[in-house]
TILOVEX-368285 format. One line per 5 residues: number of its first residue (from 1); their letters; for each residue z, y, x of C-alpha. Coordinates in Angstrom, 1 decimal. Each point is the difference from the previous one (the first is absolute). Layout:
% TILOVEX-368285
NUM = a = Z Y X | ...
//
This chain:
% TILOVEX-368285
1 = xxxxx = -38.2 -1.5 -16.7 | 2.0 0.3 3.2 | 0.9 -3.2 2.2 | 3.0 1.4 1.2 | 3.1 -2.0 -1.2
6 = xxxxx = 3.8 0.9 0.2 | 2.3 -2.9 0.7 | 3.9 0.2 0.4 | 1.8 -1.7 3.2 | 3.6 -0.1 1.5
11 = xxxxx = -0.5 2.9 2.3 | -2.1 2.4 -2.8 | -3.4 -0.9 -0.8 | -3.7 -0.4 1.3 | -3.2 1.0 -1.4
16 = xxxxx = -3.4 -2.5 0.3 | -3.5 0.5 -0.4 | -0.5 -3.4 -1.1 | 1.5 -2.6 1.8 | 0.0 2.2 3.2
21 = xxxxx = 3.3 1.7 0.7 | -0.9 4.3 0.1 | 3.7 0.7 1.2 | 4.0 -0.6 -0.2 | 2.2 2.4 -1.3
26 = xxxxx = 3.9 -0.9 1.8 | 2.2 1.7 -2.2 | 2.9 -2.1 0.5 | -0.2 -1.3 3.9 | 4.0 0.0 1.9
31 = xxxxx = -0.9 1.6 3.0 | 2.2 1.4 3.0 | 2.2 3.0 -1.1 | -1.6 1.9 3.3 | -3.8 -0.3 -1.3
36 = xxxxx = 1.0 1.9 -2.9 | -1.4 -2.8 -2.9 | -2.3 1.6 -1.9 | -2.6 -1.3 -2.7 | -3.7 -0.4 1.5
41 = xxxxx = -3.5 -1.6 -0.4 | -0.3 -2.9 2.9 | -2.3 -1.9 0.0 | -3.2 2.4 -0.8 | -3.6 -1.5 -0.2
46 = xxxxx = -3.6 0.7 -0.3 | -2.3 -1.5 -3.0 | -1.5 -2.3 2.6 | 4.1 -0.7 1.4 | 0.2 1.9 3.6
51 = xxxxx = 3.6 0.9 0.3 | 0.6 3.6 0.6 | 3.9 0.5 0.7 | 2.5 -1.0 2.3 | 3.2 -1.1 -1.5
56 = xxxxx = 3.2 0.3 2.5 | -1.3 -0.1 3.0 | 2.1 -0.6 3.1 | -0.4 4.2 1.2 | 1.2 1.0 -3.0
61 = xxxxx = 1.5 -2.2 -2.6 | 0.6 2.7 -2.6 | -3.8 0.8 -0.5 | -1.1 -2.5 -3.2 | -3.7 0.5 -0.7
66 = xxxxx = -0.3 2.5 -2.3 | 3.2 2.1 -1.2 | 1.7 2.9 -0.8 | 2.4 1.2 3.5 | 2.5 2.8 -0.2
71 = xxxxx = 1.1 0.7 3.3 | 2.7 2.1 -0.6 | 1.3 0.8 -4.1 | 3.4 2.2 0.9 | 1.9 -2.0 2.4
76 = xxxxx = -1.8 -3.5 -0.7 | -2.7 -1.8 1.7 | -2.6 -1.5 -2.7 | -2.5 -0.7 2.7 | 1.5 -2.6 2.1
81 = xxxxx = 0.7 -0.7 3.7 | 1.2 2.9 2.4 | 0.2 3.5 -0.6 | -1.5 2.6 2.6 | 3.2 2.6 1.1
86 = xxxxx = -1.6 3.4 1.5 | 3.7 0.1 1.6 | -0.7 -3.0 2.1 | -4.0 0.3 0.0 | -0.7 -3.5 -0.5
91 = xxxxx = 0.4 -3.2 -3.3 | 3.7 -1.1 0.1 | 1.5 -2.5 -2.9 | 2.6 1.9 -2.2 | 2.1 -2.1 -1.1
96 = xxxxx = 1.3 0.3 -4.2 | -3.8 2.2 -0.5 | -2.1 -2.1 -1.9 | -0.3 0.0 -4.0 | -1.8 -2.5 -2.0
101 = xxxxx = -3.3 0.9 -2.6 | 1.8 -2.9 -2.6 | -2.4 -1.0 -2.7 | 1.6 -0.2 -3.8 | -2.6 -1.4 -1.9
106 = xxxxx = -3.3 0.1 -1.2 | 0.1 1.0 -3.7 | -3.8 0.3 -0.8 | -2.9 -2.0 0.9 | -3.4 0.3 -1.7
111 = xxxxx = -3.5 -2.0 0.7 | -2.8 1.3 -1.7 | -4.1 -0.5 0.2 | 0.2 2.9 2.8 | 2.6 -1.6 2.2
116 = xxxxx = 3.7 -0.5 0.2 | 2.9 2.9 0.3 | 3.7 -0.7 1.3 | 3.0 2.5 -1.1 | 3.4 -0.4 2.6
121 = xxxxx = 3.4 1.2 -0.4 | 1.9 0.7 4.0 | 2.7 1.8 0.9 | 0.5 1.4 3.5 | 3.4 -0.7 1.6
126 = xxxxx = 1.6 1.5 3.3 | 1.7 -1.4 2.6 | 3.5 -0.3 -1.9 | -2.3 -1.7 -2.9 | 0.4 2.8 -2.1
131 = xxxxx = -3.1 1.3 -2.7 | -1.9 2.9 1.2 | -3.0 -0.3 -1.7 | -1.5 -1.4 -3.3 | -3.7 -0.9 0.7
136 = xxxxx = -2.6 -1.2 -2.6 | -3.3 -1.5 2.0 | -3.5 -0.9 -2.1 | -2.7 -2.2 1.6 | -3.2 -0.5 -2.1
141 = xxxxx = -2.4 -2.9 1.8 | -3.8 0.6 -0.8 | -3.2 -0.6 1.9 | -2.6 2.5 1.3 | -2.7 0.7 -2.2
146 = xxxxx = -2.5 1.1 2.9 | 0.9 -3.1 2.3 | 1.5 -3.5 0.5 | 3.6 1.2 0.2 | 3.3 0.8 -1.3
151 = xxxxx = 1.3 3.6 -1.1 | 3.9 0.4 -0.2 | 1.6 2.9 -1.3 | 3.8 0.4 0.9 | 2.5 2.4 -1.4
156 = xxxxx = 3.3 0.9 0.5 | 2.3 2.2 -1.6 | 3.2 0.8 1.9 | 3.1 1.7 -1.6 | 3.3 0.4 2.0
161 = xxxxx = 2.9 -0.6 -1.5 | 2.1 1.9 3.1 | 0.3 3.7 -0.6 | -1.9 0.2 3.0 | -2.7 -2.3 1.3
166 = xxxxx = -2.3 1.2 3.7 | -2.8 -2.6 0.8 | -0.9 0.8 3.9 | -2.4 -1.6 2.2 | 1.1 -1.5 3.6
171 = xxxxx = 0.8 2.4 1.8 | -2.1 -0.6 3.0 | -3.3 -1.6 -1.8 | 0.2 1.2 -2.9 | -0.3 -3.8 -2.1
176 = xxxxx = 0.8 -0.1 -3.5 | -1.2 -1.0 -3.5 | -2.7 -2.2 -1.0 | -1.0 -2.3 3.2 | -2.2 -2.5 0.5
181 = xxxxx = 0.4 -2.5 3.0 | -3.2 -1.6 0.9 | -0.3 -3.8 1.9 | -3.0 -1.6 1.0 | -3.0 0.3 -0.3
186 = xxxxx = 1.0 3.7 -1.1 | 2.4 0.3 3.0 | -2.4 2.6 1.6 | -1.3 1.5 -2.9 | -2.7 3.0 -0.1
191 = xxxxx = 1.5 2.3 -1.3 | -2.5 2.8 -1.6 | 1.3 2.8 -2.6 | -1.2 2.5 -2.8 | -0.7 2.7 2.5
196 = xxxxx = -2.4 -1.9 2.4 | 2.5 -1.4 2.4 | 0.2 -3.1 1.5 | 2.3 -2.0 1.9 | 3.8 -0.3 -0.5
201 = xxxxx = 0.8 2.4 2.9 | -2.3 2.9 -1.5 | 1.0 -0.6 -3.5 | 3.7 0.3 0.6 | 2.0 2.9 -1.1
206 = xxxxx = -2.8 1.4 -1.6 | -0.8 0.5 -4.3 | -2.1 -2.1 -1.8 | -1.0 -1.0 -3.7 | -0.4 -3.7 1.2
211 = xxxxx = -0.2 -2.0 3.2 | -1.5 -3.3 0.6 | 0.5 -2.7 2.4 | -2.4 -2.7 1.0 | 0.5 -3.7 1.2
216 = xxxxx = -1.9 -0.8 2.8 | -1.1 -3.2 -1.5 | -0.5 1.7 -3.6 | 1.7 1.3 -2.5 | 1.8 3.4 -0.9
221 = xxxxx = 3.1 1.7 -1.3 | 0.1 3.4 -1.2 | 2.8 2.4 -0.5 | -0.3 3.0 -2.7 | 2.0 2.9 -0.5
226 = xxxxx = -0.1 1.1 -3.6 | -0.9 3.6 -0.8 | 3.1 0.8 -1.7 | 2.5 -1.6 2.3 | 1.9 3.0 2.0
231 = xxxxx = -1.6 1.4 3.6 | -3.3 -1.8 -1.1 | -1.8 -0.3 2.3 | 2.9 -2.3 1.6 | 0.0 0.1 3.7
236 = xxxxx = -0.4 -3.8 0.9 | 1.4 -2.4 2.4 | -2.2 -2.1 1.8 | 0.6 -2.5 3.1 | -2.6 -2.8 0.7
241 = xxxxx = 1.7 -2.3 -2.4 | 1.6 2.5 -2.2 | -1.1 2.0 -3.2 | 2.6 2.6 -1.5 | 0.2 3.0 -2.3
246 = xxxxx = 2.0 1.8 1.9 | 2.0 2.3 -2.9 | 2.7 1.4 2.4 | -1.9 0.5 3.3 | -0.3 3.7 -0.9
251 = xxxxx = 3.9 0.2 -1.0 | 2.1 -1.6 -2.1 | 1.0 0.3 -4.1 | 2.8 0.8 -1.5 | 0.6 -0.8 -3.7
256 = xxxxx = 3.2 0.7 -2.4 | 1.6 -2.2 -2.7 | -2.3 0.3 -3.0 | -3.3 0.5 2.2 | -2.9 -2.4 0.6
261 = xxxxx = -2.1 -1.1 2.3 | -3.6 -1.3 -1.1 | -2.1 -1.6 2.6 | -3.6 -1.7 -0.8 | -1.9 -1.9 2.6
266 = xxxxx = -2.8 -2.4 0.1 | -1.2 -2.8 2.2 | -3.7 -2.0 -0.6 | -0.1 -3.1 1.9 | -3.4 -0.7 0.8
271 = xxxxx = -2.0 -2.9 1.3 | -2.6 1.9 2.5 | -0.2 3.3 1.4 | -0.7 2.6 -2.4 | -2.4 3.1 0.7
276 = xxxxx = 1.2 3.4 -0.4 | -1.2 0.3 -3.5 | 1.1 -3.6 -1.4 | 3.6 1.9 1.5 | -0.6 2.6 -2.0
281 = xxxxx = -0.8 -1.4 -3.0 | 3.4 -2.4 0.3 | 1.5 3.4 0.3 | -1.8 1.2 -3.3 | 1.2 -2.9 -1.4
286 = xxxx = 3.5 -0.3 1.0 | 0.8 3.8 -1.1 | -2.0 0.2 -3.4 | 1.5 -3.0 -1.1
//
């Protein structure tokens, strides 16, 4: 029987592993209009309770643990902060740009002897707080069968309701989708990926089926790709304290009224430093599931 619990609160809803807190979902939190409020995981722990993001911090405000970013979705920003202008060759503030990822509800939850699962209803405005997109988002909470650790898979499907919806990446790093911003001890993670790279500064703009990063006083997150997602392998953003599938990096999508979108990812939380093959067999896991 699982020991992973679901509990309602006034911002969403947390999952435990007993009486220690696994993570906080902030569905709900009134945030500035220029960090582009968003739903997110914050905080994120290990089994043992070492804290793996960074929620807010004072360089940029708008990244929020672990979250779904769209820099730019037609002429909205659903990342947050500045925006990068090839024009001017540098970040400048635009003012009236940001759009909000507003969660509706959460009309399904489910715990079961395998582990807990988490429907959500959002809708993506723009900057005039206008619909442009009707997203449906599973989580399902489990633990690792081959180690002390969690294994979460998150979905999305994404359906504009726009005649015409483009999803592009910044335009000078090429940020966007899933992120995951790292704090202490994970602020200078080791970063190693699928294809035998390691470090964040190797790994970056590169394809891989996963990439894991390592705390340097324990502790591990890992980022997977699903084999049917689109341009699997995704080409991944990494930065020391960062961990992103980077969807647009190689261009952006462009989707019509009455298309979808169906992205699958999964993230195993673990307490040490896995080997190569304990990875791989997470992976096995994660995809056969």
């Amino acid at each position: 029987m699982s020991s992973l619990q679901f509990h309602h609160n006034c911002l969403g809803f947390e999952i435990h592993d007993g009486d220690r807190l696994v993570t906080l979902y902030r569905a709900t939190e009134e945030l500035p209009r220029n960090e582009s409020p968003k739903p997110c995981f914050a905080p994120i722990y290990t089994p043992s309770g070492v804290l793996i993001t960074e929620y807010r911090p004072a360089d940029h405000a708008w990244h929020t643990g672990l979250y779904f970013g769209w820099v730019h979705v037609n002429d909205a920003n659903l990342w947050g902060g500045a925006w990068y202008l090839p024009e001017k060759g540098k970040y400048e503030e635009v003012e009236h740009s940001h759009g909000v990822q507003r969660h509706d509800a959460f009309p399904e939850v489910r715990t079961d002897k395998t582990g807990v699962s988490v429907t959500e209803q959002l809708t993506w405005l723009d900057q005039d707080d206008q619909p442009m997109v009707s997203e449906v988002r599973t989580f399902r909470f489990r633990a690792v069968s081959s180690a002390r650790g969690y294994l979460w898979s998150i979905q999305t499907v994404i359906e504009p309701v726009v005649e015409r919806l483009t999803m592009g990446a910044s335009k000078a790093a090429r940020y966007s989708g899933l992120e995951l911003r790292m704090g202490p001890p994970f602020a200078d993670a080791a970063h190693r990926s699928s294809e035998g790279l390691v470090g964040h500064e190797q790994i970056m703009g590169t394809r891989a089926r996963w990439v894991c990063a390592t705390g340097a006083t324990g502790g591990a997150v890992m980022m997977i790709d699903h084999p049917q997602n689109p341009r699997h392998p995704v080409t991944w953003f990494t930065r020391k304290n960062l961990l992103g599938a980077g969807l647009l990096m190689s261009g952006p999508i462009e989707l019509q009224r009455g298309e979808t979108l169906t992205l699958r990812y999964g993230l195993a939380i673990l307490d040490h430093e896995p080997a190569v093959e304990m990875i791989e067999g997470v992976y096995e896991q994660y995809i056969n599931d």
